[in-house]
N, CA, C and O of each residue as an XYZ file, in Angstrom:
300
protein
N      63.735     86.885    -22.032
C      63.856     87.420    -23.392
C      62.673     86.933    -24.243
O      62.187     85.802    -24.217
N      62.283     87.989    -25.012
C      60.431     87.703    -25.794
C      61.245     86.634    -26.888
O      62.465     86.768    -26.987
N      60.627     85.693    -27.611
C      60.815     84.962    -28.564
C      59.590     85.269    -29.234
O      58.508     85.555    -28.722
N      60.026     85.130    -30.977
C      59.150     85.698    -32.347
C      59.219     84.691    -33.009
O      60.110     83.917    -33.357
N      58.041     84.803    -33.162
C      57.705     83.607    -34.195
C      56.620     84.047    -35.591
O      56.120     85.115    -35.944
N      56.584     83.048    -35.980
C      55.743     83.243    -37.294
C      54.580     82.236    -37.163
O      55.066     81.116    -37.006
N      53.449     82.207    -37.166
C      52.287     81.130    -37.983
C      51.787     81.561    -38.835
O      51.280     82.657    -39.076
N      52.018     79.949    -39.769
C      51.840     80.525    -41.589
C      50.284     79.334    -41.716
O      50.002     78.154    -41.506
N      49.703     80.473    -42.145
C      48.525     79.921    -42.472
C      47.391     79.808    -44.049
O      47.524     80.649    -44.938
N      46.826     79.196    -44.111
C      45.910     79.293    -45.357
C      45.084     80.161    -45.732
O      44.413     80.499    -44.757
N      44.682     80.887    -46.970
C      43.781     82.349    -46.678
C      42.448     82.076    -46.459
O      41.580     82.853    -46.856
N      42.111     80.740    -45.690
C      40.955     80.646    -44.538
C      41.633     80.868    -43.013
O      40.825     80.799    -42.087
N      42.654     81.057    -42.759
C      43.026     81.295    -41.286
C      43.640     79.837    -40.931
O      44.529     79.729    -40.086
N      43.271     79.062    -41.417
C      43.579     77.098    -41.459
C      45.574     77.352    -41.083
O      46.240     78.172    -41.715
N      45.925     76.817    -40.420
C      47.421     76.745    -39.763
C      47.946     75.554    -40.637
O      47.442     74.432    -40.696
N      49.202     76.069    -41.394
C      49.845     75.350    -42.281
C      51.278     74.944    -41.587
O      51.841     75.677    -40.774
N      51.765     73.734    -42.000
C      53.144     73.481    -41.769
C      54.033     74.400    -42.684
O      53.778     74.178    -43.867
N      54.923     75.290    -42.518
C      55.833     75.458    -43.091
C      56.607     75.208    -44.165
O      57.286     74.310    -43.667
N      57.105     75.349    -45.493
C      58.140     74.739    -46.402
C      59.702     75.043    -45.850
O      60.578     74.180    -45.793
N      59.785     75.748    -45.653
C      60.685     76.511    -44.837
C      60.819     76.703    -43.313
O      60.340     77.705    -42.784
N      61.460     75.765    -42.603
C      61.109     75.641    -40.981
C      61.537     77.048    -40.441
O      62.758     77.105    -40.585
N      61.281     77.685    -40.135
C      61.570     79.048    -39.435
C      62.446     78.933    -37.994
O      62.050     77.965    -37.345
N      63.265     79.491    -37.493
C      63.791     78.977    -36.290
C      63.370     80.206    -35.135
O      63.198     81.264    -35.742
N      63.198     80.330    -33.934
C      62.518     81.518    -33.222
C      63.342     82.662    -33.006
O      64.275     82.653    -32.202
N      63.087     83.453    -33.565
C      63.904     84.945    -33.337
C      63.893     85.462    -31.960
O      63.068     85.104    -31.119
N      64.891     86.364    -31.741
C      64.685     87.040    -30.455
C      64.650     88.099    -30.453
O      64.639     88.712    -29.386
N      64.617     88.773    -31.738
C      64.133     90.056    -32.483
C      62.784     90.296    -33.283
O      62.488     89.312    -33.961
N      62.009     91.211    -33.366
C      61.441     91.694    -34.439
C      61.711     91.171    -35.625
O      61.420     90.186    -36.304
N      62.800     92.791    -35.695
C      63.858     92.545    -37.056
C      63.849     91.710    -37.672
O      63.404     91.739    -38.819
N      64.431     90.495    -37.012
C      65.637     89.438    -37.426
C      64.356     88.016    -37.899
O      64.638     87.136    -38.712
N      63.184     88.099    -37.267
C      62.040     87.534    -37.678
C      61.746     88.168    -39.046
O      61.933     87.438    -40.019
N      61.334     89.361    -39.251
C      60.823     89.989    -40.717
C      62.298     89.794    -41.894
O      62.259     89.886    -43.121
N      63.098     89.604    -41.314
C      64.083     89.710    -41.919
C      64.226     88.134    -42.466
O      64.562     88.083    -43.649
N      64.036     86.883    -41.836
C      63.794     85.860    -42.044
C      62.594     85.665    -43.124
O      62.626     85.008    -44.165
N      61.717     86.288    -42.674
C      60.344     86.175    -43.946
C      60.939     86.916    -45.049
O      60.831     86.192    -46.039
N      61.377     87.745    -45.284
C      61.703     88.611    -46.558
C      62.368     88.131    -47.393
O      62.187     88.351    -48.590
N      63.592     87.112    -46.762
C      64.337     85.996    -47.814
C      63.624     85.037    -47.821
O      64.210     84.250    -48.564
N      62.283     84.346    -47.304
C      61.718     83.174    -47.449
C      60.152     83.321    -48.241
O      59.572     82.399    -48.815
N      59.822     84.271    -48.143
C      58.243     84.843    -48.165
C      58.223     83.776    -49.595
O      58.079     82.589    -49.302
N      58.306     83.977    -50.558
C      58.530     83.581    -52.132
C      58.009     81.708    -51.779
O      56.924     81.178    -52.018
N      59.388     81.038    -51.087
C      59.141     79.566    -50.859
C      58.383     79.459    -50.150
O      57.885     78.348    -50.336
N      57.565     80.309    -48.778
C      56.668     79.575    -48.001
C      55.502     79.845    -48.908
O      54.627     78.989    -48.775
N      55.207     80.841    -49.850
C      54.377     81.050    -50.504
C      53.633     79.612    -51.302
O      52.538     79.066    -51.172
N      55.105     79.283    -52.358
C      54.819     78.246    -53.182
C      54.762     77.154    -52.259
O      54.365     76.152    -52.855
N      54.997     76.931    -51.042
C      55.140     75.836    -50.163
C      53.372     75.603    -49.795
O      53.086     74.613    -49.122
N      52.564     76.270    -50.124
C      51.341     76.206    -49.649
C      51.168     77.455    -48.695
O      50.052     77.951    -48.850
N      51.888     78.070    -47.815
C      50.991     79.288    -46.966
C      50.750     80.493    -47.915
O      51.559     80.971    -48.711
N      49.273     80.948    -47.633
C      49.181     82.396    -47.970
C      49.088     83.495    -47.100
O      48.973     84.587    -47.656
N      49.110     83.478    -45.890
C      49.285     84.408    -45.337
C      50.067     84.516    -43.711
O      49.704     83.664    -42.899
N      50.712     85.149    -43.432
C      51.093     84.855    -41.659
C      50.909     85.604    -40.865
O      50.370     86.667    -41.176
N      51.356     85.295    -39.278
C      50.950     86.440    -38.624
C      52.272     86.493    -37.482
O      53.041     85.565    -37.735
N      52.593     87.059    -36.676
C      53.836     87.101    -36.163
C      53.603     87.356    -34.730
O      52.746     88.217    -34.533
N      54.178     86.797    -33.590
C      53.836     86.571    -32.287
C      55.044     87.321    -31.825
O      55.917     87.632    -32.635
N      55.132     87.630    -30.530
C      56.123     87.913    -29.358
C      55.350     87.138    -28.400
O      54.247     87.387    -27.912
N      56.140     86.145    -28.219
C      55.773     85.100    -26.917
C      54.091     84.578    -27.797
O      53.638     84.356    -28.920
N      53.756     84.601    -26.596
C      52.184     84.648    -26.973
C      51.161     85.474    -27.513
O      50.066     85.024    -27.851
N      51.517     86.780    -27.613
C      50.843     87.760    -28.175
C      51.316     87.968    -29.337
O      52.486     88.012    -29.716
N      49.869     88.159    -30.166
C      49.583     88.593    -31.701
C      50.264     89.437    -32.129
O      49.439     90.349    -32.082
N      51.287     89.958    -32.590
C      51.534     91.560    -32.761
C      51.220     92.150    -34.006
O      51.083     93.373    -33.976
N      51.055     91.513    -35.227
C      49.965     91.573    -36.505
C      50.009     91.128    -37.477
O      51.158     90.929    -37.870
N      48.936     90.731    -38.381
C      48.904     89.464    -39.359
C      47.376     89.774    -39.124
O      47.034     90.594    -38.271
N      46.226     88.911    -40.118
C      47.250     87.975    -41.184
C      47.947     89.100    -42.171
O      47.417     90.195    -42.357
N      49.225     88.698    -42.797
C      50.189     89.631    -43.781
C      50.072     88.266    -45.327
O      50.461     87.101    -45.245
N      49.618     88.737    -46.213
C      49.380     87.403    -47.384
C      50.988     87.725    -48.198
O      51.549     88.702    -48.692
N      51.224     86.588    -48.029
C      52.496     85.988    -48.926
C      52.355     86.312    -50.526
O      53.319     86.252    -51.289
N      51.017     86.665    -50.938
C      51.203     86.717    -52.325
C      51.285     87.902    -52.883
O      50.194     88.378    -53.194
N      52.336     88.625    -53.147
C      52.929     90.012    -53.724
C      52.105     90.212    -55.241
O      52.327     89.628    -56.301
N      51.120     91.217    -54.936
C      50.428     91.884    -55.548
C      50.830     92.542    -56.968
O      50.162     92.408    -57.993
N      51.942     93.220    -56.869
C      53.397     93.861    -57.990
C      53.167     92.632    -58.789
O      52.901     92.839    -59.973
N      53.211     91.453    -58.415
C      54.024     90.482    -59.817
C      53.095     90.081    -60.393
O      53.380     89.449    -61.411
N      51.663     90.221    -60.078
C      50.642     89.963    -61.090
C      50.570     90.318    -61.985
O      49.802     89.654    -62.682
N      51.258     91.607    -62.736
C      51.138     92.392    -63.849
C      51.788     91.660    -64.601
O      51.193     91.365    -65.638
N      53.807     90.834    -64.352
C      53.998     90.298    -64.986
C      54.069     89.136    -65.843
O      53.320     88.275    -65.382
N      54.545     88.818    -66.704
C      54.153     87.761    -67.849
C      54.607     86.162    -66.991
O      55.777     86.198    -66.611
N      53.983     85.028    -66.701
C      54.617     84.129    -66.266
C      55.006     82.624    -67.478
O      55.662     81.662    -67.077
């Protein structure tokens, strides 16, 4: 069975520890689905961008953590 993972990295490519430990999916899905409730904290945790594996292969990234939409609003 493929296992999914995430590496969260710096927007030099630099490999960051996590704020949020991720645990290994055995889905796609259930991986993106994990980032979508976390994206926000690994963000402020230090990563800006990730990339997402099956086993050992790349399947695509880098994807940047920092949502483009919320720049407009007031902080």
């Amino acid at each position: 069975m493929a296992a999914w993972t995430w590496r969260f990295e710096k927007a030099d490519g630099a490999e960051v520890q996590p704020s949020v430990q991720p645990e290994e999916f055995t889905t796609q899905g259930d991986a993106e689905s994990w980032l979508g409730e976390n994206w926000k904290e690994l963000a402020e945790g230090g990563a800006d961008q990730v990339r997402i594996f099956e086993d050992a292969s790349e399947v695509y990234g880098p994807m940047s953590l920092h949502a483009e939409a919320s720049q407009g609003e007031a902080s």
